[in-house]
N, C-alpha and C positions, 0 to 999 in steps of 0.2 A: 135587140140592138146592142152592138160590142161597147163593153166598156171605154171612155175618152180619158187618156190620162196626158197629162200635162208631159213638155218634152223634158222637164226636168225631173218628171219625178218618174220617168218611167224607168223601169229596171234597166238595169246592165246585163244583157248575158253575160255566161259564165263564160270564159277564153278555154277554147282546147286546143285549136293549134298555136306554134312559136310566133304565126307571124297575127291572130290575135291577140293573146297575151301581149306583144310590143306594144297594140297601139291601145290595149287595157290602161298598161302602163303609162303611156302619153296621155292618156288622159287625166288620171291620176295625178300626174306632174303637175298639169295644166291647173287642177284645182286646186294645187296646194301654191299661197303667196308665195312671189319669190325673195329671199332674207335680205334683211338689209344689209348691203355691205361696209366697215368700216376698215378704212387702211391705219393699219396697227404702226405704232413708233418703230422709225428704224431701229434693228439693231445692230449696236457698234460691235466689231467683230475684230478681236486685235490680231496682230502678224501670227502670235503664239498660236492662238483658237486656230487661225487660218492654216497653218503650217499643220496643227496636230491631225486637219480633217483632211486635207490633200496629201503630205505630206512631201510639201516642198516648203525649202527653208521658204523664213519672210524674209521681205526686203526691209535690212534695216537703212532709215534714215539718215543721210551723208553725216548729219551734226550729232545724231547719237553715237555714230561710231568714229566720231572723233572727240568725244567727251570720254571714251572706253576704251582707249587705244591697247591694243594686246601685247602684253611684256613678252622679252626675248625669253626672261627668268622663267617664263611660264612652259614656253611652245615644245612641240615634240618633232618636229620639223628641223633638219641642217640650221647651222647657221655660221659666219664667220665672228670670233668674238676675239678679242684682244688676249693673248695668251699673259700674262700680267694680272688677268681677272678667275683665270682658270687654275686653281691649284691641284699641286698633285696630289695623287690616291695617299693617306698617311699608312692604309694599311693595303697598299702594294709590297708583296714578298719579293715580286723581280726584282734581280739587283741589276738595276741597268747599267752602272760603270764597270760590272764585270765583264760585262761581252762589248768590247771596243769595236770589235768587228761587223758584228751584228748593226752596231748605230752605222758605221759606215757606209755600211751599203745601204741603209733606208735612206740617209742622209743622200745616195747619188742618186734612188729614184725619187725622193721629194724633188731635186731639182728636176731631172727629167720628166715626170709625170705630175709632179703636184700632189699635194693630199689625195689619197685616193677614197678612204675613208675615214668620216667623220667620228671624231672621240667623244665613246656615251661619258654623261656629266648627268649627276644630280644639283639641285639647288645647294646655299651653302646653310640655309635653314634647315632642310629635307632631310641634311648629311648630320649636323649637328643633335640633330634631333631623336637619332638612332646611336649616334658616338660625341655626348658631349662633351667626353674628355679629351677626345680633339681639338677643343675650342682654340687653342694655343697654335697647334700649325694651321688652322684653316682659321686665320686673321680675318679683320671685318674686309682689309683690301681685296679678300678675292668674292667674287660672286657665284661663282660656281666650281666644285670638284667631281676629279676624274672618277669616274670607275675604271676606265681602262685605256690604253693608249698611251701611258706615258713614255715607250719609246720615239713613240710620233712627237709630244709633247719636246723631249729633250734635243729630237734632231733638229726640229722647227728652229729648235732658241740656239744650237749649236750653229744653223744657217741665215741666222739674224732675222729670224723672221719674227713681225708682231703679232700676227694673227693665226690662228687654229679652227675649223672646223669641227667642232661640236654638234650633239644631241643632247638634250634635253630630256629626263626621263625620270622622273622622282618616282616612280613606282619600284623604282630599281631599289630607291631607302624606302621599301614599305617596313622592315624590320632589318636588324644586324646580319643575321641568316639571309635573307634575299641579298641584300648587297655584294656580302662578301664570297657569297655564291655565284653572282651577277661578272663580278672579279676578276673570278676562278674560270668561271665557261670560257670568256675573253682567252684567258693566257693560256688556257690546255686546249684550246679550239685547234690554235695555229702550231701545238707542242714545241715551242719555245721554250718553255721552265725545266730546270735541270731538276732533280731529286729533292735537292732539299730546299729549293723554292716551292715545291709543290709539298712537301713538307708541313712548310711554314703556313700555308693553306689549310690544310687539315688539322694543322693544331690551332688555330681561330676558330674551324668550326665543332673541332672538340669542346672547346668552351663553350659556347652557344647550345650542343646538342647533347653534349653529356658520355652518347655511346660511340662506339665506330660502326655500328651499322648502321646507327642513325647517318652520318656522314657519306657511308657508302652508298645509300638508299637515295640521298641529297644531289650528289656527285654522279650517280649512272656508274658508281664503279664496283669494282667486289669488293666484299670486306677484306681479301690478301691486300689488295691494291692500299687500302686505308689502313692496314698494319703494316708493311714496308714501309708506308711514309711516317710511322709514327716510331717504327725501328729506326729512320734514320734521325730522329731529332737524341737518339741515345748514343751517337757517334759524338768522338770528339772534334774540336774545331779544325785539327789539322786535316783529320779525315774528310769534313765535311766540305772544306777548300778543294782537297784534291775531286771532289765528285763535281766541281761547280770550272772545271778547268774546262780546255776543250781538244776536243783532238785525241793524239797519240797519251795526250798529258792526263788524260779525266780518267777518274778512276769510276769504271759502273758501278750499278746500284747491283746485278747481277752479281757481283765479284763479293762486296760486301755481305750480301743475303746469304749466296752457299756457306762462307765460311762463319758465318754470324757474328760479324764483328762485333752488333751493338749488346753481344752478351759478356763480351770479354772486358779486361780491365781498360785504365788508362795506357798502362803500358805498354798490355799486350796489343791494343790496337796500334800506337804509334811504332809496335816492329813490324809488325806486319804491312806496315805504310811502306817501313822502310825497306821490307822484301819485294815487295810490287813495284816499287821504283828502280831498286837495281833491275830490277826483271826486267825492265820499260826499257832501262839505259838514260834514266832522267839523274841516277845520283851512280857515280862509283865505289868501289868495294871501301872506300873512308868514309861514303858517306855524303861526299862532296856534290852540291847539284852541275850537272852535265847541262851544255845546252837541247831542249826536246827537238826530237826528231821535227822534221818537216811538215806540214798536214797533209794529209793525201788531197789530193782537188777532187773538189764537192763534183759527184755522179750527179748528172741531170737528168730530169727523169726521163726521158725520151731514151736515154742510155742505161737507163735501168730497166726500163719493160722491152728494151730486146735483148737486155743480157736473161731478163726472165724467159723470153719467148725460145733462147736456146743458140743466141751468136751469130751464127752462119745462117747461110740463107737458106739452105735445103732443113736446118733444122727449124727456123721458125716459120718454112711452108708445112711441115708436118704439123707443129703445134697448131695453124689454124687452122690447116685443114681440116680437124676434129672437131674445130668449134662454130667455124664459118659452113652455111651451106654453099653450094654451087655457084650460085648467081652471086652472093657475096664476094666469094672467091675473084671473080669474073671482075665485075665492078672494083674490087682492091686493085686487081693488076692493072687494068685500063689507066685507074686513077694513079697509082706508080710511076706508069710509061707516058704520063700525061706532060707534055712541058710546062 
């Protein structure tokens, strides 16, 4: 007679297929208690935590962020600021009342067009802190100084205006070299500076850097480039007037380099003023100054890239012919004969 074994005690076969094994498993489950559950303390989870794990900012609260309101002193963002709080660069080389002309015309498109762009400014903390023997022209009255713009600056106040459009950028005073670097890009970007404002440049970061090819390395330029400008601070003042004139009246920097003025004496450079001037017709055979010639009226550039392309019309279809393909060609003339 077969042995009777109780239903609990009797074995489990052993699972070979997937879909025993499953219900091995369920069985399994079934016998083990199920745990007790306990709901754990919320946790508080701040905007910070929240932002770090999704990363979207948090929402801050209307009355925390009006307990923290964001200063103007601070932001890198436009702004308009009272020109009265803005002072100018102390160690700006332009000399802005030499080119009358120049303010002129910015002065007719402020009115026309308005600021078009805004003048970068450091704090007056940020500036001082890099140049605090400044401390004297940059008074507690201003709140922020120029790094660049001060022709915008002077037209503004020359058309009675209060206010200036500003940036905010204190990483521009990260040290003396950044700034006056910062300065420099500014006024050689738009090649506005005549020779020995750019001069005046180079021997600031002389100071600071020691070499000239530290300078030229600084500046994107060659080292000839940073010895020319260091040749012209060895000229005299008269000479150095004449290179800062404009027109028929300016004496190049090319003129002075071939003949090397800045090795010759005092004298001999003020004869050689005086030959280049008869030459010009700015002084007569006494000496005497002549009124300068006329200025020639500023080429626009539209009249310069087709005196380059070659004048006449058959010569600058050949120049593009070369350069335009076919369908180019095509498309130019259409768009020509276009009303």
């Amino acid at each position: 007679m077969p042995e009777q074994h109780d239903e609990e005690t009797r074995p489990v076969p052993v699972a070979t297929g997937l879909r025993a094994r499953r219900e091995a498993a369920r069985r399994q489950q079934r016998s083990v208690p199920p745990p007790v559950h306990t709901r754990p303390d919320p946790v508080k989870v701040t905007p910070l935590a929240a932002s770090a794990k999704s990363s979207v900012r948090p929402i801050v609260p209307a009355q925390t962020a009006a307990t923290e309101p964001a200063s103007p002193l601070q932001t890198t963002s436009s702004f308009s600021a009272l020109i009265e709080k803005v002072a100018p660069n102390p160690r700006n080389t332009r000399d802005i009342a030499s080119r009358p002309e120049r303010l002129a015309s910015l002065r007719a498109s402020l009115r026309e067009l308005g600021q078009m762009q805004p003048s970068a400014c450091v704090t007056r903390s940020a500036y001082l802190a890099i140049f605090p023997e400044d401390e004297e022209a940059v008074s507690p009255t201003f709140d922020w100084v120029q790094v660049g713009g001060g022709r915008r600056r002077a037209a503004l106040l020359l058309e009675g205006k209060e206010t200036i459009e500003v940036r905010v950028r204190d990483s521009l005073a990260a040290s003396r070299v950044s700034f006056i670097r910062a300065m420099a890009d500014e006024n050689l970007e738009d090649e506005t500076l005549d020779p020995v404002e750019e001069a005046l440049v180079v021997k600031q970061l002389l100071t600071e850097l020691k070499t000239g090819n530290a300078v030229a390395e600084l500046m994107d330029r060659t080292p000839g480039w940073v010895s020319q400008r260091k040749n012209v601070l060895l000229l005299q003042p008269e000479v150095q007037a004449q290179m800062r004139e404009s027109g028929e009246a300016r004496l190049s920097l090319d003129e002075v380099r071939k003949g090397k003025w800045h090795e010759l004496s005092r004298d001999q450079q003020l004869a050689n003023l005086q030959v280049w001037r008869r030459r010009r017709g700015l002084t007569n055979e006494e000496g005497e100054s002549t009124p300068p010639p006329a200025p020639r009226p500023r080429m626009s550039r539209v009249r310069a890239a087709i005196q380059r392309l070659g004048e006449t019309p058959a010569a600058i279809a050949e120049t593009l012919r070369s350069e335009l393909s076919a369908e180019q060609r095509r498309e130019l003339a259409e768009a020509l004969l276009r009303d």
